[in-house]
C-alpha positions as CSV (number, residue, x, y, z in Angstrom):
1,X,243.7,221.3,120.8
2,X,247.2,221.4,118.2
3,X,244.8,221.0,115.7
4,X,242.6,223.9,116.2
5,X,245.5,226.2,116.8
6,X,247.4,225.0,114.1
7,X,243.9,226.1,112.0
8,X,243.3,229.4,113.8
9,X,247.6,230.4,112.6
10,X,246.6,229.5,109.0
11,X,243.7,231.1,109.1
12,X,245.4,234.3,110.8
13,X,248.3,234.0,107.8
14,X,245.5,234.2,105.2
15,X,246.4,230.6,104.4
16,X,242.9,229.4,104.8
17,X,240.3,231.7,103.3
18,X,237.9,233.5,105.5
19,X,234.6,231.5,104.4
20,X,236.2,228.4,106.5
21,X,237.2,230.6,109.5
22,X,234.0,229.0,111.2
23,X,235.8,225.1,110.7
24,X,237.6,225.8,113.9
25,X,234.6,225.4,115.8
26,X,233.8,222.1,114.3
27,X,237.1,220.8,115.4
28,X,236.4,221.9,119.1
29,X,233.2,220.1,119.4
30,X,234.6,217.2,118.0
31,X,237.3,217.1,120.5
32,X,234.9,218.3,123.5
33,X,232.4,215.7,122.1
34,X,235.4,212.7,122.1
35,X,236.4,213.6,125.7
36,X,232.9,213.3,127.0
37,X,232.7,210.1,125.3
38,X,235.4,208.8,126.4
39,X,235.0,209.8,130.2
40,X,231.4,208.4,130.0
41,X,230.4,212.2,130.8
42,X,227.6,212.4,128.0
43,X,225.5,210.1,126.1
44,X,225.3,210.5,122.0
45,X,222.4,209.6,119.9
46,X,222.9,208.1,116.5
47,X,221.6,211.6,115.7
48,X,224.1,213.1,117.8
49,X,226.6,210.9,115.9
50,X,225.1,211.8,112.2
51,X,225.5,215.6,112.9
52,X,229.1,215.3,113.9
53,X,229.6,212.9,111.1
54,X,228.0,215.2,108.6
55,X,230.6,217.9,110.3
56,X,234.0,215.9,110.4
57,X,233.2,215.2,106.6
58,X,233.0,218.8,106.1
59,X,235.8,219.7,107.5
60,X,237.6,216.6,106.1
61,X,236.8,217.9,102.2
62,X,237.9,221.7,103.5
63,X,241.2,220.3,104.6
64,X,241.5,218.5,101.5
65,X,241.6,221.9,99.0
66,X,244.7,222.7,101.1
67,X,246.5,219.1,100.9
């Protein structure tokens, strides 16, 4: 949750241009998606797990232009 708030006040201090604005999203549903698998709540596919991975690289190389 820090994470995605620390994002959104970059992004509000134009600190993170506007094209990534939509990253913030990808770090909810990872969190959302690591709580239900760590309560057992929801079951991922290895497909489920390829889109996410696909996602957290993304947003891995975005936070890397600002490292």
């Amino acid at each position: 949750m820090i994470v995605r708030i620390l994002f959104e006040e970059l992004y509000k201090k134009n600190l993170i241009k506007s094209e990534y604005s939509n990253s913030k999203q990808i770090i909810q549903n990872a969190i959302n998606s690591k709580a239900k698998a760590e309560y057992r709540a929801a079951y991922f596919s290895r497909a489920d797990f390829e889109m996410l991975q696909r996602k957290a690289e993304k947003f891995i190389q975005i936070a890397q232009l600002y490292l």
